[in-house]
C-alpha positions, 0 to 999 in steps of 0.5 A: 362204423360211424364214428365220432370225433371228440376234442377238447383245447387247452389254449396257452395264451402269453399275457401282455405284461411288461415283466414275469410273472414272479420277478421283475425281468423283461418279457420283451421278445427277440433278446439275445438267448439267457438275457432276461432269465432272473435268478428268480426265474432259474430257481436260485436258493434263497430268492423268492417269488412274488405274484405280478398283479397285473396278470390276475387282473388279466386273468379276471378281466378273461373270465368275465369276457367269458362268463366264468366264475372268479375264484375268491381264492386260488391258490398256486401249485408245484407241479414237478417234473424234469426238463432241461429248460425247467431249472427248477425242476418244477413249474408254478401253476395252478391246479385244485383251485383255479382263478377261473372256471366254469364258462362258455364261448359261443362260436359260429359254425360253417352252415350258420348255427351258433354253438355253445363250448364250455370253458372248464377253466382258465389258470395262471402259470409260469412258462418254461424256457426254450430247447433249441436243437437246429443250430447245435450239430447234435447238441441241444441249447436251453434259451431260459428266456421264456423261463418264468413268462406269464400265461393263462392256460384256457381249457375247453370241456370236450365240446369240439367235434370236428377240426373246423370247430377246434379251428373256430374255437381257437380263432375265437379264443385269439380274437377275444385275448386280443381285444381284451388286450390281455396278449398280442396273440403272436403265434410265430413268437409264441404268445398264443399255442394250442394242445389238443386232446383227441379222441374218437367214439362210436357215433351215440356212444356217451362214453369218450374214448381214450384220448392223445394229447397233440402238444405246442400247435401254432397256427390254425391251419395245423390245429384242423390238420393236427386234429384230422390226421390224429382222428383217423389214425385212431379210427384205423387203429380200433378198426384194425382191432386194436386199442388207442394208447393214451400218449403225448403226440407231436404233429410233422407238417412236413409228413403230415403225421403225429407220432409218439412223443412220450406216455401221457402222464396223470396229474399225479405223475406231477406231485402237484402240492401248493407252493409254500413260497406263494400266499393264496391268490384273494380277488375281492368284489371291488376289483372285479367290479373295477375290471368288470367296468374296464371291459371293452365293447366284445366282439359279438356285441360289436359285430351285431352293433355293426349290422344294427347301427351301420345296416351292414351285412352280416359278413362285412360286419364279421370281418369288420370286428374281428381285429379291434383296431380294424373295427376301430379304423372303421369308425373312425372313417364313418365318423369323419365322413358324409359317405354311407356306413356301408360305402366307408366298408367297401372301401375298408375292406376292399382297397384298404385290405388290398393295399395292407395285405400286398405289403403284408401290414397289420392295420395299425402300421396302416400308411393311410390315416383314417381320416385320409380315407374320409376325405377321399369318400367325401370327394366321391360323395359330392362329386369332385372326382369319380369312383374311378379317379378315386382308387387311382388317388387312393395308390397315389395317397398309399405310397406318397401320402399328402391331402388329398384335395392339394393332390386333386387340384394340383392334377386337375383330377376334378370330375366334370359336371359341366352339362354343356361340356358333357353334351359336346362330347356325348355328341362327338362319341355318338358320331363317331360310333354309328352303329352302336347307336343305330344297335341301341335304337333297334333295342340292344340297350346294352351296347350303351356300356361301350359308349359309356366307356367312350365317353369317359375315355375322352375325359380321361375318366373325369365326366361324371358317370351319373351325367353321362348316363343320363345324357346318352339315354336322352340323346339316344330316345327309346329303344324300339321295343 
């Protein structure tokens, strides 16, 4: 049978404030274990929770990137449940009256074509605390740091119908909160996770399948692989004869497999009831109008900008916006330099993304300042130094800094534009090179690349490649037909 894979996202994004969203305790991530719980945060009898406004503005600043309805009033739930690292026993969220709710994200295919993914909606909630199990020798440790952390939990309708679209979702989802400035996006830190719901149908069938809910899934590459391997213990389940059991699954990557984590509970396991300490959640229009005005220039906006205004090809203008501050970097060095929009690009997304990926560097710990980068583009430009000298400068800028014209005079990297001094040893290369120019005259032209190389030897790569070629073509004559 032909079958259908159907997945739906719920993406926990960690929002960027300072403090928790009911108390004023850090959010800052590494600190020694139970330092930044409040009491707060570990339910203490007669303290009371009080709502982070910054994090509504958040939450509001997410549903207009992504065209959702902002709710004029949400209210906040308890939702119950036992964990070790939920003290409360019970986790503050929102349930029958979201913030957010109702958008849509487009996302680009492998082939090309654009689709729509809904967005159900986008709901405040507190973060529960961390189990620590490898460093106990059977034994478990709560870490309640995390306790009472922001997030927004993104939920996608069941859109997705493979694992490279979940993939693309997802990164899409990450490049967005990222530029919003809503949340690092920090996966190893856990700022930014996934659930996915995975279900599989008989291909044209409209009802959806029984679906599993694969929890905590950090990283890209384990979403896609999460997604296929659940898919096809699915299929070979119901083509086995039996049925599909709604449940919790974990992913093993070192298996490859899911496997059962617990039954998958129904909203009502969870006695969902309003909170009685939190007031209802009021958004006016002033203030999504104020955050509205606040929005960044989006990816997609930047990204078709780029290719418009830059006549940059549709990949490097892809690659270009998909981290702000590389998209930032970028227009920086098209604004300081004379060279094209699409040399600085080359340059960006060549030498510069080299150098940050060997040293494994996030562009803004980046050691070659944007308007470094410029000045070395100038001097290509107007012919102080060549392509070739330049690169060799760029791995002297990147490891030791400094200007870069003190660093060009004081090598003597200057290119050589003289046409006396180009002629002269053109005339030295030809003479030492018979039968290249005798194989060039009998009208194998491509031999003049060797000489090329011959004459730029000589230089220590210095004459100008422009001048040589022009003077080797001149000295040379006609190729014979």
């Amino acid at each position: 049978m032909d079958w259908e894979i159907v997945v739906g996202l719920e993406i926990h994004t960690q929002l960027a404030t300072a403090s928790k969203i009911f108390s004023g305790a850090s959010t800052a991530y590494g600190a020694p274990p139970n330092s930044q719980a409040s009491l707060v945060d570990l339910g203490y009898p007669g303290v009371l929770p009080v709502l982070n406004r910054e994090a509504v503005a958040m939450a509001v600043k997410f549903g207009l990137a992504t065209g959702c309805t902002i709710a004029p009033r949400s209210v906040f739930a308890r939702k119950n449940y036992f964990y070790p690292d939920l003290p409360k026993g019970y986790q503050i969220s929102q349930y029958e009256l979201p913030i957010v709710h109702g958008g849509r994200l487009d996302i680009v295919l492998d082939d090309g074509t654009v689709k729509t993914v809904g967005i159900t909606r986008a709901h405040l909630e507190e973060d529960a605390g961390k189990s620590l199990h490898e460093d106990f020798h059977g034994l478990t440790g709560i870490d309640l740091n995390r306790a009472g952390t922001p997030l927004l939990e993104i939920v996608s309708e069941p859109d997705l119908r493979s694992a490279a679209e979940a993939g693309a979702y997802m990164r899409k989802i990450h490049t967005l909160v990222r530029y919003l400035g809503i949340s690092d996006g920090n996966m190893q830190e856990g700022s930014f996770r996934c659930d996915a719901n995975v279900s599989v149908r008989p291909r044209g069938a409209a009802a959806l399948g029984t679906r599993t809910e694969l929890k905590n899934l950090n990283s890209f590459r384990f979403v896609e692989k999460a997604i296929e391997i659940e898919a096809e213990r699915q299929i070979d389940v119901l083509e086995s004869g039996g049925n599909v059991v709604q449940e919790t699954r974990l992913y093993d990557p070192d298996r490859n497999e899911t496997r059962p984590m617990r039954t998958k509970e129904e909203a009502n396991d969870y006695r969902y009831f309003p909170d009685p300490d939190l007031l209802p959640v009021l958004v006016d229009e002033a203030l999504i109008e104020r955050i509205r005005a606040e929005l960044p220039e989006l990816p997609d906006a930047k990204r078709e900008r780029f290719i418009r205004e830059y006549e940059l090809p549709q990949y490097d203008a892809a690659i270009l916006t998909g981290q702000r501050p590389l998209a930032e970097y970028y227009e920086a060095v098209v604004a300081a330099t004379a060279a094209k929009p699409k040399t600085a690009a080359n340059w960006v997304l060549g030498e510069l993304t080299a150098a940050l990926n060997r040293e494994g560097l996030d562009i803004a710990a980046s050691r070659m300042p944007a308007s470094t980068l410029a000045a070395l583009l100038d001097r290509i430009e107007d012919g102080t130094i060549s392509g070739k000298i330049a690169k060799e400068l760029f791995d002297t800028l990147w490891t030791e800094g400094g200007s870069v014209d003190a660093i060009i005079k004081a090598r003597g990297l200057e290119q050589i534009t003289d046409t006396a001094s180009i002629e002269a040893i053109v005339d030295d290369v030809l003479a030492a090179n018979p039968a290249q120019v005798e194989q060039y005259r009998g009208g194998k032209t491509q031999v003049i690349g060797f000489l090329v190389g011959q004459v730029m030897k000589a230089t220590g790569g210095k004459a100008n490649p422009r001048q040589v070629n022009e003077t080797l073509r001149a000295k040379l004559g006609e190729p014979q037909a």
